[in-house]
Rosetta silent file (secondary structure, phi, psi, omega in degrees, C-alpha in Angstrom):
SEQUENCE: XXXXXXXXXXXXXXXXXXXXXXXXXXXXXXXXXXXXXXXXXXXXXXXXXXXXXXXXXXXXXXXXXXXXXXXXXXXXXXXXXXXXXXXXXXXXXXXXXXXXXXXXXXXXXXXXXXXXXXXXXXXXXXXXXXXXXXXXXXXXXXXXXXXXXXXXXXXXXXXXXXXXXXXXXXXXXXXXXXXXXXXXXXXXXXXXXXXXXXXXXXXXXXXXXXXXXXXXXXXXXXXXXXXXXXXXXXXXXXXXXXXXXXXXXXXXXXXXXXXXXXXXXXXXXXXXXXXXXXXXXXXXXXXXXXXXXXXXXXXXXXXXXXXXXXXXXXXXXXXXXXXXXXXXXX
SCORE:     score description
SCORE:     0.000 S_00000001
   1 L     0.000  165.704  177.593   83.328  111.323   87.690 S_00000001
   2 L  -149.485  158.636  178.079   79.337  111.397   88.439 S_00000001
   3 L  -120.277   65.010  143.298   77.411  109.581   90.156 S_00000001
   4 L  -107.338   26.100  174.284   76.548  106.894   87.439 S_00000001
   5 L   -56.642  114.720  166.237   79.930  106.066   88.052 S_00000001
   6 L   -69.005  140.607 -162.513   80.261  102.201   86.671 S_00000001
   7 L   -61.981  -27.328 -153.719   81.891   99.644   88.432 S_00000001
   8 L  -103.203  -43.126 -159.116   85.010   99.342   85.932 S_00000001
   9 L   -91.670    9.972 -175.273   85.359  103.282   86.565 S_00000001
  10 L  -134.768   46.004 -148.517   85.572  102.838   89.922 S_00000001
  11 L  -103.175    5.545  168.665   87.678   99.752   90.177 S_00000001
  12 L   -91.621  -31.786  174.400   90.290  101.268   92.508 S_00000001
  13 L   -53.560  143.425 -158.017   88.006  102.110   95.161 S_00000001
  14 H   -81.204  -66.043  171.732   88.830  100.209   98.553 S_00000001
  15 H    12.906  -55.143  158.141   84.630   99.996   99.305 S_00000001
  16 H   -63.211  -21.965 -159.957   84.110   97.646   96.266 S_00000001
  17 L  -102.289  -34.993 -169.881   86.350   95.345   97.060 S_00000001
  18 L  -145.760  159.895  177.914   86.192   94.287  100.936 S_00000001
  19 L   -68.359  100.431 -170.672   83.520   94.685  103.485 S_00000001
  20 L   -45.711  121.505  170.339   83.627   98.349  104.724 S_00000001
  21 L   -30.059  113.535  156.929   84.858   98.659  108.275 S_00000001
  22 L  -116.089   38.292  160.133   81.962   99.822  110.350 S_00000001
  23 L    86.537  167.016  143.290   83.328  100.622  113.427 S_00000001
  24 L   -81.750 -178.922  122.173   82.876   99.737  116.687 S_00000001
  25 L   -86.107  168.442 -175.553   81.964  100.610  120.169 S_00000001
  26 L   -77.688  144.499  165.558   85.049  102.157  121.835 S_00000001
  27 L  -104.858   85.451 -159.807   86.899   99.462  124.261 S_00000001
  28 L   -73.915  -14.821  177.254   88.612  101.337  126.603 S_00000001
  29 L   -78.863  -43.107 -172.288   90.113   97.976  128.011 S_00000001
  30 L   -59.711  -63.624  171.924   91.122   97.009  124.324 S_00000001
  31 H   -80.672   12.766 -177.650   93.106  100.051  123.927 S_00000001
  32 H  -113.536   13.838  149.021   95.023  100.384  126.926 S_00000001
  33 H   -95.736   12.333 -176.002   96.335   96.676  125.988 S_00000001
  34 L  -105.008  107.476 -175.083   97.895   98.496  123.243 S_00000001
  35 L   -94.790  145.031  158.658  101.824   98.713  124.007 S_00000001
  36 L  -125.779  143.571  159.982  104.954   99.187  121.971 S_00000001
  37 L   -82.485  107.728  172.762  108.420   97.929  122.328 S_00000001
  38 H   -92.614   -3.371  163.991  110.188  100.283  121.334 S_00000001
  39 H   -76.832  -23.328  157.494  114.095   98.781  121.045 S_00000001
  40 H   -46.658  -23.241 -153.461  112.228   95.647  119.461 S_00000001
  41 H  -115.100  -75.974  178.503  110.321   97.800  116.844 S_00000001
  42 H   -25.354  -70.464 -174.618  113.429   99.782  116.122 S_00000001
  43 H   -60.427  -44.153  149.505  115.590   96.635  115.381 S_00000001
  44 H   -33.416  -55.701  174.682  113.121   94.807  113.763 S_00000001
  45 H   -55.890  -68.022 -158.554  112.606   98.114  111.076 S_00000001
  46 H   -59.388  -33.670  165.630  116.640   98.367  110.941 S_00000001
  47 H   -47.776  -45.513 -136.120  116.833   94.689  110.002 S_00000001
  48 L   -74.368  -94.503 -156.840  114.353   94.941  107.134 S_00000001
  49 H    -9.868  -79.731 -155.482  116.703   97.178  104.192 S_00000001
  50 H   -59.533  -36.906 -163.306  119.701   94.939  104.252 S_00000001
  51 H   -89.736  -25.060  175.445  117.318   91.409  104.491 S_00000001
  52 L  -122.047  129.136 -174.959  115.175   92.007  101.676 S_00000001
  53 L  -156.530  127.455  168.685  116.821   93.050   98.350 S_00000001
  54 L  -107.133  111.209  152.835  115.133   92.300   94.704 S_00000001
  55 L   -73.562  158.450  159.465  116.975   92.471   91.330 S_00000001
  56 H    52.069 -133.205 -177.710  116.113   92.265   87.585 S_00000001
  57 H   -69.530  -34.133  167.554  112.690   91.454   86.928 S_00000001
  58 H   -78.897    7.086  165.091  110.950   91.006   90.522 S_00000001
  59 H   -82.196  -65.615 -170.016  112.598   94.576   91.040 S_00000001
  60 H   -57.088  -16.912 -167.155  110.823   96.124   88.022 S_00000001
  61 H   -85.282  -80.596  178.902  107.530   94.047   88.954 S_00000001
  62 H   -45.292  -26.085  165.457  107.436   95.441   92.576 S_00000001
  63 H   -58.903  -33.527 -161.489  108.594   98.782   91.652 S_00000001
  64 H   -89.928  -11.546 -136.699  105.173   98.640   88.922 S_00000001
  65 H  -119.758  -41.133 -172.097  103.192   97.290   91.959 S_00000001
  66 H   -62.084  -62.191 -159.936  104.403  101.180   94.166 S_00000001
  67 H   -55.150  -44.213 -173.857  102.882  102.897   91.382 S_00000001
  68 H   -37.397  -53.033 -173.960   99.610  101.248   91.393 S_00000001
  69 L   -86.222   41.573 -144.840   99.713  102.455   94.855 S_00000001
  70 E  -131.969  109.117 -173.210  100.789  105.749   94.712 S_00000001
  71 E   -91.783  119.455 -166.190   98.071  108.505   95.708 S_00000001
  72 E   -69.042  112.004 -150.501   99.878  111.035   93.548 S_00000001
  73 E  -149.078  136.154  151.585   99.410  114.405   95.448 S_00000001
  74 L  -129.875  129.811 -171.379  100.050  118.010   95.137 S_00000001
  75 L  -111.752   12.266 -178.622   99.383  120.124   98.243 S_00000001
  76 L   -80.235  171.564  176.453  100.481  123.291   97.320 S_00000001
  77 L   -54.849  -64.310  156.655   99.753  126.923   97.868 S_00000001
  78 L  -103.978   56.207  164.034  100.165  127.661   94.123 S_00000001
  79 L   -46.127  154.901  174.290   98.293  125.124   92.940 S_00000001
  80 L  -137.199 -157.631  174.708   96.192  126.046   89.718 S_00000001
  81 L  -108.729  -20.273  135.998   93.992  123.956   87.538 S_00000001
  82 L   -17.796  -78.939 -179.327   96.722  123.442   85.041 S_00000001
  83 H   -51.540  -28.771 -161.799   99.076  121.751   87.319 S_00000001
  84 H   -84.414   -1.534  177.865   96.304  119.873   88.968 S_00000001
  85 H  -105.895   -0.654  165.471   95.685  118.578   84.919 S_00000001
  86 H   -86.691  -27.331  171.669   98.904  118.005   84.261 S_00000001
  87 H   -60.347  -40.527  158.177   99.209  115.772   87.622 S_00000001
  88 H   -64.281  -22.619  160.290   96.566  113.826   85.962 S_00000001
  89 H   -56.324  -47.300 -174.015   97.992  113.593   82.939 S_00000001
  90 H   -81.561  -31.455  166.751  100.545  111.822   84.612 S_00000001
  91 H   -61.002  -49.817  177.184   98.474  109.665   87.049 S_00000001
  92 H   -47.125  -53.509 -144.405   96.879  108.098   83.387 S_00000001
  93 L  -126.483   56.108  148.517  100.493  107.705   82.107 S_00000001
  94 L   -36.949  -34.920 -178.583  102.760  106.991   84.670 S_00000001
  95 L  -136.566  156.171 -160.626  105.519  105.479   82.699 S_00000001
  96 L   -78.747  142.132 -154.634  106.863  106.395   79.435 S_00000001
  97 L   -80.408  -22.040  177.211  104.215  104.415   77.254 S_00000001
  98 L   -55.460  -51.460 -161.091  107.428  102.546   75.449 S_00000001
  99 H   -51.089  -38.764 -178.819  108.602  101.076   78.947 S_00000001
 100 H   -89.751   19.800  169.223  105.416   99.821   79.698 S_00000001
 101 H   -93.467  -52.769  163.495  105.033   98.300   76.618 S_00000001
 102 H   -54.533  -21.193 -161.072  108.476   96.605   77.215 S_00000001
 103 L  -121.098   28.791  166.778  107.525   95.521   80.393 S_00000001
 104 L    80.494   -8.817 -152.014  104.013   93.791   79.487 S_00000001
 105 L  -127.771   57.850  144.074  101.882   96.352   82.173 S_00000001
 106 L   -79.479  165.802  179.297  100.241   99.074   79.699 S_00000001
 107 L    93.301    1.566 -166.184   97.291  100.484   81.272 S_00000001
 108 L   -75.380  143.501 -166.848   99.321  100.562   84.368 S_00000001
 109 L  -134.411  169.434  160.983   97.710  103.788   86.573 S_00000001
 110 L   -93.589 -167.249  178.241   98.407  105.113   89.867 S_00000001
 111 L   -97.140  166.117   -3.113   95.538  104.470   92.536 S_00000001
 112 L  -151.811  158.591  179.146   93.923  108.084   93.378 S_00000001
 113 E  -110.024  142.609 -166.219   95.462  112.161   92.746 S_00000001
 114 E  -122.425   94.649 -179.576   95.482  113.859   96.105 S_00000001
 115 E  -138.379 -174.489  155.206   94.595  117.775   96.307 S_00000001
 116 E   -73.470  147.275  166.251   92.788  120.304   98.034 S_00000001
 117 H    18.465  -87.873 -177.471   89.826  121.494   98.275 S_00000001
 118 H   -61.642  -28.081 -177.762   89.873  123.830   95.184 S_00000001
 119 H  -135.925   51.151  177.826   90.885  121.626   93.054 S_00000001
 120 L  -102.852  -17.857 -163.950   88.747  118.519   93.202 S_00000001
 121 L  -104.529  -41.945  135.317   86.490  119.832   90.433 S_00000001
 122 L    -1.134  -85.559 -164.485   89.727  120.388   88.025 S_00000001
 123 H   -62.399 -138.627  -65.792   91.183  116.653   89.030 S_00000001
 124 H   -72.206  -33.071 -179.056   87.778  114.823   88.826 S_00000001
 125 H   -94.295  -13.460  154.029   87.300  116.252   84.966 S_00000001
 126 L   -76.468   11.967 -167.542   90.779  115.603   83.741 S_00000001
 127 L  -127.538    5.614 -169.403   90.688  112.088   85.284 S_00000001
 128 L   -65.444  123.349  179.163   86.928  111.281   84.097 S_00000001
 129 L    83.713   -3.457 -174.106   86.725  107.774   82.845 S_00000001
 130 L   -92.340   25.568  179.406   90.135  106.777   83.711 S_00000001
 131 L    70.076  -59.680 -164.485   89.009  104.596   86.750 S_00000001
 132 L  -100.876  145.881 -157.328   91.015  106.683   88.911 S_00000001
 133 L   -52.098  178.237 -178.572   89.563  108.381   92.399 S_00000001
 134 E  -124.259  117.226  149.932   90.107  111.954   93.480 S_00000001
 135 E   -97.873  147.262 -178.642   91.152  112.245   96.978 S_00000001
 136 E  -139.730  124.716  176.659   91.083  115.460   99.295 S_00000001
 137 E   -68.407  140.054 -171.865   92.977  116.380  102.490 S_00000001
 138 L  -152.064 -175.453 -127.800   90.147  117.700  104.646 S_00000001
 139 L   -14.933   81.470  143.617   89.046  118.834  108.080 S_00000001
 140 L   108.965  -11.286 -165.143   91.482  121.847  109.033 S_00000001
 141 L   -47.852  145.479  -60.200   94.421  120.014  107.044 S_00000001
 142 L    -1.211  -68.800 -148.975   97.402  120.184  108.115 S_00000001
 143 L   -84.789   -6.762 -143.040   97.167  121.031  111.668 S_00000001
 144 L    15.901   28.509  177.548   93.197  120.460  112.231 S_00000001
 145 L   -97.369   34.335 -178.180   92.594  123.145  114.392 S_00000001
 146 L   -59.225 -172.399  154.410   89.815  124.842  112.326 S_00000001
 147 L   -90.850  142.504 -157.291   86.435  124.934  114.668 S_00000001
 148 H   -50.448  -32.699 -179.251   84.973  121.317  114.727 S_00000001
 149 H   -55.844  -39.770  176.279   81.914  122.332  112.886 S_00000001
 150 H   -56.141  -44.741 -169.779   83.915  123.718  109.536 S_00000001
 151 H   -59.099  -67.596  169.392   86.120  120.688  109.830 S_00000001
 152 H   -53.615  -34.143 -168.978   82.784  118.279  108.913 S_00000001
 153 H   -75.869  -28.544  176.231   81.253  120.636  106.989 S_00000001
 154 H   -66.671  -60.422 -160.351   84.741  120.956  104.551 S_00000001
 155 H   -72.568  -99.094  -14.888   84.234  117.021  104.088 S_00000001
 156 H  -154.757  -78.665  167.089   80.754  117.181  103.591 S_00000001
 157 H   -35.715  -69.649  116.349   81.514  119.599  100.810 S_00000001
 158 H    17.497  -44.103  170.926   84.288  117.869   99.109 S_00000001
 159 H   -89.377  -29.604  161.715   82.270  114.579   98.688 S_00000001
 160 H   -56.451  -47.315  166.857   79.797  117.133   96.518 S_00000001
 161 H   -11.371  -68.419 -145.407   83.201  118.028   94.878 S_00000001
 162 L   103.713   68.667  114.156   83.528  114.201   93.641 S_00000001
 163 L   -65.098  138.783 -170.902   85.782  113.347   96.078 S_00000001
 164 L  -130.445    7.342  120.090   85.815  109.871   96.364 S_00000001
 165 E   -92.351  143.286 -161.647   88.587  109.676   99.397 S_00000001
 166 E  -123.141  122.755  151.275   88.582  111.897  102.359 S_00000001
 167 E   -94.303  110.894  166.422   92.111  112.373  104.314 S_00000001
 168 E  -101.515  165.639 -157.158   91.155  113.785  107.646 S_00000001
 169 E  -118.515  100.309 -155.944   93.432  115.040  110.256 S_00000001
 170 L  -105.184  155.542 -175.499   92.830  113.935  113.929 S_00000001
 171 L   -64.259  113.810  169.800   93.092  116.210  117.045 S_00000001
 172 L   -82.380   -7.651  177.117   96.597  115.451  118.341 S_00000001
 173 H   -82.502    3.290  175.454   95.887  116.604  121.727 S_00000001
 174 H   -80.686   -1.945  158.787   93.127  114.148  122.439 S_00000001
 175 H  -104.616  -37.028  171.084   95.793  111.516  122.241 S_00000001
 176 H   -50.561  -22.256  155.869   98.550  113.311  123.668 S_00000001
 177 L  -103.442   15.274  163.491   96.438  113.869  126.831 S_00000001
 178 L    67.889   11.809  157.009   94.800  110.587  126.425 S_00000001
 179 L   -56.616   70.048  176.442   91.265  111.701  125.436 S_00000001
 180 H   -75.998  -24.896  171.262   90.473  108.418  123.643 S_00000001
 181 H   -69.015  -65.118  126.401   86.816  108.884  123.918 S_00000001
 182 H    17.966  -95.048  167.082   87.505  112.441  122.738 S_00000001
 183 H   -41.999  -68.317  160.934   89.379  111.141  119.666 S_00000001
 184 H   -33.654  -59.241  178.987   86.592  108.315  118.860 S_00000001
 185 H   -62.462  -64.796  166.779   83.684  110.688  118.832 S_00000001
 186 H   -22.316  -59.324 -176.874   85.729  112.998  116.455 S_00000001
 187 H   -78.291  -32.727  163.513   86.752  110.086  113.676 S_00000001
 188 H   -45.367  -47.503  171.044   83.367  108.955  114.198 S_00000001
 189 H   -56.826  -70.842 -142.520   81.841  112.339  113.239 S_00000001
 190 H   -68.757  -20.455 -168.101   84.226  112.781  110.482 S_00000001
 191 L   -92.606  -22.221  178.276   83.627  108.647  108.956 S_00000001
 192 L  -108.206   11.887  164.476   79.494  109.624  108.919 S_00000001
 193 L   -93.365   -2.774  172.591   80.167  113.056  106.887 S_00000001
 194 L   -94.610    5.255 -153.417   81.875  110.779  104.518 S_00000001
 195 L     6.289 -115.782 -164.120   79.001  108.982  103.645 S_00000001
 196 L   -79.629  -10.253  176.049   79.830  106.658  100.908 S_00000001
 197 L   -64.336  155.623  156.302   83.455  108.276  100.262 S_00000001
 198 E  -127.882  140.889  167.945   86.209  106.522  102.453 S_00000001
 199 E   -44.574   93.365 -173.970   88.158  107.800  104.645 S_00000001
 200 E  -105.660  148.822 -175.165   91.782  107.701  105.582 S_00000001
 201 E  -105.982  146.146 -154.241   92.413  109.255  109.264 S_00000001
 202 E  -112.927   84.209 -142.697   95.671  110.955  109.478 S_00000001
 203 L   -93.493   21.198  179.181   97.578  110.282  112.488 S_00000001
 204 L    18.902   56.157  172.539  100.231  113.016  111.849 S_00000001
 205 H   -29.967  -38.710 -168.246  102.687  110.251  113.851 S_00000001
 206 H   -75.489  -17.375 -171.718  105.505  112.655  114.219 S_00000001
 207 H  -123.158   46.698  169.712  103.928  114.748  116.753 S_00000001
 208 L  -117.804   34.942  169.761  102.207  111.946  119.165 S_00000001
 209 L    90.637 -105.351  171.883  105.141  111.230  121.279 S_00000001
 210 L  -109.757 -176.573 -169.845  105.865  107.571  121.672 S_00000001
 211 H  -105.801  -11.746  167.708  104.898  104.767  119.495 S_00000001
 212 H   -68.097  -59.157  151.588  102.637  103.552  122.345 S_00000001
 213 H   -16.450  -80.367  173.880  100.464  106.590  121.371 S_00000001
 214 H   -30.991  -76.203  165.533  100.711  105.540  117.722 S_00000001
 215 H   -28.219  -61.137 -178.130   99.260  102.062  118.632 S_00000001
 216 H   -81.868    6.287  167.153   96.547  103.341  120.753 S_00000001
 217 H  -104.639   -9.691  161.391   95.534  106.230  118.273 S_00000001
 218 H   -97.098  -28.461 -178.950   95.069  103.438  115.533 S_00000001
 219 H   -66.839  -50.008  169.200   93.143  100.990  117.320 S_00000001
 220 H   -52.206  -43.915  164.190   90.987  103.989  118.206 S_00000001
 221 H   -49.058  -34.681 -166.187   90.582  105.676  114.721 S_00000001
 222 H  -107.071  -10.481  165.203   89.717  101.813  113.488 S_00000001
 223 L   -86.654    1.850 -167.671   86.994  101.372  115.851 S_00000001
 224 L   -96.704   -2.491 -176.915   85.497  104.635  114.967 S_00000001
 225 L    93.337   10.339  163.749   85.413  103.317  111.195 S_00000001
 226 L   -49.860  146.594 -177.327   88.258  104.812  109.751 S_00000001
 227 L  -101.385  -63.301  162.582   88.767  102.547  106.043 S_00000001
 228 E  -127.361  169.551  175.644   92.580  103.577  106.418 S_00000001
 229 E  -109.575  122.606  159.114   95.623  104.861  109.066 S_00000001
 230 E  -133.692  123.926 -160.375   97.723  107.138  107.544 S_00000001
 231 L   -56.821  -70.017 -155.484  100.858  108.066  109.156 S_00000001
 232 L  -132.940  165.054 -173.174  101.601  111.888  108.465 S_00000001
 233 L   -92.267   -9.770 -179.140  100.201  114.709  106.539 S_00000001
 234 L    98.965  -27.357 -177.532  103.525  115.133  104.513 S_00000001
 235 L  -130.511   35.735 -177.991  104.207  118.648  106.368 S_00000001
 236 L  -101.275  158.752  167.967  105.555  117.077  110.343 S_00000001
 237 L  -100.844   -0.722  177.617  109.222  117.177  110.538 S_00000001
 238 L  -108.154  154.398  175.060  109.268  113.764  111.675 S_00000001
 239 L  -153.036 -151.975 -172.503  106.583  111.925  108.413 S_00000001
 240 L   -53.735  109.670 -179.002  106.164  108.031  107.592 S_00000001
 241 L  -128.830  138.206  171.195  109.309  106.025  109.433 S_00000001
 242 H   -49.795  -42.300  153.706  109.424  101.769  109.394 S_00000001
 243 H   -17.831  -70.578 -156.805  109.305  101.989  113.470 S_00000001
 244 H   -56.067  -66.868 -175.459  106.043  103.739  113.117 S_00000001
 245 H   -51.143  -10.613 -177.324  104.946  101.731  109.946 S_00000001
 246 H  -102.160  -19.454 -159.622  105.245   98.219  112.033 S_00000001
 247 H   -78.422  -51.082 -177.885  103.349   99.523  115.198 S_00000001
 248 H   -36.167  -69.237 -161.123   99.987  100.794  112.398 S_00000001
 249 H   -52.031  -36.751  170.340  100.733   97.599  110.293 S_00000001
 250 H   -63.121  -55.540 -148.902  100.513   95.400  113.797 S_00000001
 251 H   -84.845  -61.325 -155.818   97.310   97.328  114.918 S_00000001
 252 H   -62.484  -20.207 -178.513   95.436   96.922  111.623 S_00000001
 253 H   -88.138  -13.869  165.622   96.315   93.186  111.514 S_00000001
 254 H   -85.313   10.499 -171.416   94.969   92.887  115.179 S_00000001
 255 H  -110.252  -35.116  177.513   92.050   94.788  114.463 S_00000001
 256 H   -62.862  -39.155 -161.088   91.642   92.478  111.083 S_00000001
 257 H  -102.345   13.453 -169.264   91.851   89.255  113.238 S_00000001
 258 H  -114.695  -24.439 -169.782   89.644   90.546  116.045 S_00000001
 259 H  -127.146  -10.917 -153.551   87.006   91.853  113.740 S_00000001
 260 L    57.138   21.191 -173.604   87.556   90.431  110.167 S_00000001
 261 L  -115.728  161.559 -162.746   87.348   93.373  108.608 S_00000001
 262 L  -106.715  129.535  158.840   90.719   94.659  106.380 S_00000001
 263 L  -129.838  160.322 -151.317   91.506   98.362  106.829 S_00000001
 264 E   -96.057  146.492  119.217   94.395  100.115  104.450 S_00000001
 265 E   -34.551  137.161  166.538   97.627  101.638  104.980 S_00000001
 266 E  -172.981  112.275  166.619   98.906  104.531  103.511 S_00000001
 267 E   -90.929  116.424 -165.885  102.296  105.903  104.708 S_00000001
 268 E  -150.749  159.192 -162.830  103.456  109.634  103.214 S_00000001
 269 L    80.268  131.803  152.309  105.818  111.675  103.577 S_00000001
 270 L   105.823  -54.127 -179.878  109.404  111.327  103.618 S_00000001
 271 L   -63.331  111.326  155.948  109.491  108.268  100.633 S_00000001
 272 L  -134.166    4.286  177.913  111.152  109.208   97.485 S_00000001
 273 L   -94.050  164.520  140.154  113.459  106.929   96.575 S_00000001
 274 L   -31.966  -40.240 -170.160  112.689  103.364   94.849 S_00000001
 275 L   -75.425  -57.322  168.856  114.582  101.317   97.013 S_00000001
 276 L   -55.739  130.464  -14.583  112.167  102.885  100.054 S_00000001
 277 L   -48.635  -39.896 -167.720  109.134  101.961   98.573 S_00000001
 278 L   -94.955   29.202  161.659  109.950   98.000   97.733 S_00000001
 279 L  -110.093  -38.909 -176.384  111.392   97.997  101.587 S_00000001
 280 H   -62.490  -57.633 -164.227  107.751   99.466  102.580 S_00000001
 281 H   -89.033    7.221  141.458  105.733   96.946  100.699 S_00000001
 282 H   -15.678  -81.592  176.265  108.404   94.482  102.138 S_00000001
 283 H   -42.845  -86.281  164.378  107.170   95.128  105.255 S_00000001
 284 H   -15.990  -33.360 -179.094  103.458   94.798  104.067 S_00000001
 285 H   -98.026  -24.026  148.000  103.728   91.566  102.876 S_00000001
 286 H   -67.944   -7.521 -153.978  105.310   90.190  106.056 S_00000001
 287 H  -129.803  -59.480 -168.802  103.191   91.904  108.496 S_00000001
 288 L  -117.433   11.677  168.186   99.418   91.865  106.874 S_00000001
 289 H    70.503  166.622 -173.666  100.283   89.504  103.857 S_00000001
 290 H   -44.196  -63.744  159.112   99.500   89.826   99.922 S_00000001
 291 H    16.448  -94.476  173.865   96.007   91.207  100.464 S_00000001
 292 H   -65.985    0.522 -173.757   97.219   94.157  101.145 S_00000001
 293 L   -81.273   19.829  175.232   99.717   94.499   98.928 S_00000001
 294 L  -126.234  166.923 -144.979   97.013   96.019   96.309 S_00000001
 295 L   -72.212  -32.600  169.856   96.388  100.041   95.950 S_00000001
 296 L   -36.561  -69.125  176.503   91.962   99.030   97.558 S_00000001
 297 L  -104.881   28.093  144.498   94.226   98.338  100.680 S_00000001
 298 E  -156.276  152.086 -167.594   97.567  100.244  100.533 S_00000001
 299 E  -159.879  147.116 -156.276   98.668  103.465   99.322 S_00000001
 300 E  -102.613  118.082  173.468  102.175  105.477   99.033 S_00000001
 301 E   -83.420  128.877  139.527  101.035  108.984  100.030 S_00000001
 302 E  -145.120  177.487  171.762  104.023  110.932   97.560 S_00000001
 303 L  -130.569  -46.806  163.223  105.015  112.906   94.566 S_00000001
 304 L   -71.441  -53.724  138.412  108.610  112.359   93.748 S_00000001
 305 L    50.600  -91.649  179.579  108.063  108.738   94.186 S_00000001
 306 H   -71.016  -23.209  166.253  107.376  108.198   91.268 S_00000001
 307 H   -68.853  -13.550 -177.656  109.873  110.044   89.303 S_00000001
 308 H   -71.976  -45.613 -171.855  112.324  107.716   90.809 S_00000001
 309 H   -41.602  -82.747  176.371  110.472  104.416   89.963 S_00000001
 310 H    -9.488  -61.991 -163.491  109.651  105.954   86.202 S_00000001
 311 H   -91.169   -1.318  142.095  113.797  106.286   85.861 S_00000001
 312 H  -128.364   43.655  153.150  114.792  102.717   87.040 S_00000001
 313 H   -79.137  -52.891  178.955  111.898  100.802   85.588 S_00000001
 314 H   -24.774  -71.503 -167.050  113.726  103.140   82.230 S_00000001
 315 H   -47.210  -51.383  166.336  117.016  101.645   83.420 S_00000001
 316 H   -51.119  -49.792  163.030  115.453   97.864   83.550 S_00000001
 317 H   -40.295  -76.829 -177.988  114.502   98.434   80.443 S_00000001
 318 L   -87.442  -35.093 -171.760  116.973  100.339   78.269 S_00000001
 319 L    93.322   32.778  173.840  120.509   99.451   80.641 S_00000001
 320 L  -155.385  124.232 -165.081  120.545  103.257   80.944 S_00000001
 321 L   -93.624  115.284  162.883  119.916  105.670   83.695 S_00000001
 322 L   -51.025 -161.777 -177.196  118.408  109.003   82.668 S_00000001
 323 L  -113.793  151.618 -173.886  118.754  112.265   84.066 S_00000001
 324 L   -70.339  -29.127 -135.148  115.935  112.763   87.037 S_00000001
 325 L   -81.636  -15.226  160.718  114.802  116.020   85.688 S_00000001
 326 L   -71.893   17.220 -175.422  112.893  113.900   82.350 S_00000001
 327 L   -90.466  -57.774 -134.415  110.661  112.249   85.344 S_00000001
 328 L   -41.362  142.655 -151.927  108.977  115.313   86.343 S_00000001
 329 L   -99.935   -3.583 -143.856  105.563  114.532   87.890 S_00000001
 330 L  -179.790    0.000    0.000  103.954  117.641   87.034 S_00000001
């Protein structure tokens, strides 16, 4: 990508599409109305699998709906620029080009490839012209405990890259010791080093405690001008759970009806089957409505993901299940 990037090549980006959040001041009264139940939020999640079930053709349509939204990510150690063009290879061509020819939806893409650093200039030149963004985990990722200055300056760098999404990583002990101000000034920093890139803030969920936490670390995050809440980095041993996903999904629609402005989703870690994705955008569509139910405002952080989808959209298709290992994402 460059930046004479055309509107058609940048048609995934959430930015174009809805009026960018721009923040708040913090309301320290606002967030300390933010509570969770948790045996309510628990049953309510535990309900959802068994109450919503799709067959046939609105299965393959919602299954084609995950991918759109799928920021396809590799995070590894021995990444190379190979793998990160073969990941791209695959973001163009999700599905086997027959199936999506059977199923009406060529051109189908996912929305953004998800790397490091290092390999934003690799992904940006195998993905050039295909519409879709390059995203990069940034300040300190995983753990953010780099020193704060490095932490801005790696986004700051990264949007030279051609990054055109920023995943940042928030301090968890300013919410675990309740440094909300603390936390605000941080996401605040990190949302004006993104300049025109946007930003999802990363609320690595498994290691805040309670789901009251959760609540009150999204409310915070969205007045500071975060674009999306994203549950986990993908490397917590706890990652993206429906409990979790209704307290975010709650916050963003009270922050939507308090402020008008829409800010995204993006849940990772932990999803790899099919059936767990069309219970997740389930959810979405009861809790923030159709809206969101596009990749501008929600996004599947995974990687196997998609090999599931791939083999029983196949199955919809042919009446035959493949072996997983011709899915490979990479």
């Amino acid at each position: 990508m460059t930046e004479t990037m055309s509107r058609s090549e940048t048609s995934l980006l959430p930015q174009l599409h809805e009026p960018r959040n721009p923040g708040m001041p913090l309301d320290m009264d606002r967030v300390m109305r933010c509570t969770a139940n948790r045996s309510a939020i628990e049953r309510r999640a535990a309900s959802l699998p068994g109450r919503r079930s799709v067959k046939k053709d609105y299965q393959a349509a919602w299954l084609a709906r995950a991918i759109s939204c799928i920021d396809l990510t590799t995070l590894a150690g021995d990444d190379t620029p190979g793998r990160v063009a073969r990941l791209c290879a695959k973001a163009r061509q999700p599905v086997r080009a027959d199936i999506l020819e059977a199923l009406g939806l060529e051109g189908l893409t996912v929305g953004a490839v998800c790397v490091y650093h290092d390999m934003i200039a690799p992904a940006v030149a195998a993905l050039e012209g295909s519409g879709i963004p390059v995203a990069a985990v940034s300040t300190g990722f995983p753990a953010g405990l780099s020193p704060f200055p490095l932490r801005v300056a790696e986004i700051t760098e990264s949007v030279k890259a051609g990054a055109r999404e920023i995943d940042i990583v928030i301090s968890r002990r300013h919410v675990l010791t309740g440094d909300w101000q603390a936390l605000y000034d941080e996401m605040r920093a990190f949302r004006e080093a993104c300049g025109e890139a946007h930003v999802k803030a990363i609320l690595a969920t498994g290691e805040l405690g309670t789901l009251q936490n959760v609540a009150r670390a999204s409310m915070v995050c969205m007045m500071a001008g975060a674009d999306f809440i994203k549950t986990s980095t993908g490397k917590e041993s706890v990652n993206a759970t429906l409990p979790v996903s209704l307290v975010m999904m709650r916050a963003i629609r009270e922050f939507y009806e308090e402020t008008g402005y829409r800010v995204g989703y993006k849940p990772a870690g932990g999803i790899s089957k099919a059936k767990d994705a069309v219970t997740y955008l389930a959810l979405v569509k009861e809790e923030l409505g159709d809206r969101w139910l596009r990749p501008d405002l929600y996004r599947f952080g995974a990687s196997s993901l998609l090999g599931d989808i791939e083999r029983q959209l196949e199955h919809h298709v042919t009446g035959a299940y493949s072996a997983s290992w011709r899915h490979a994402t990479s």
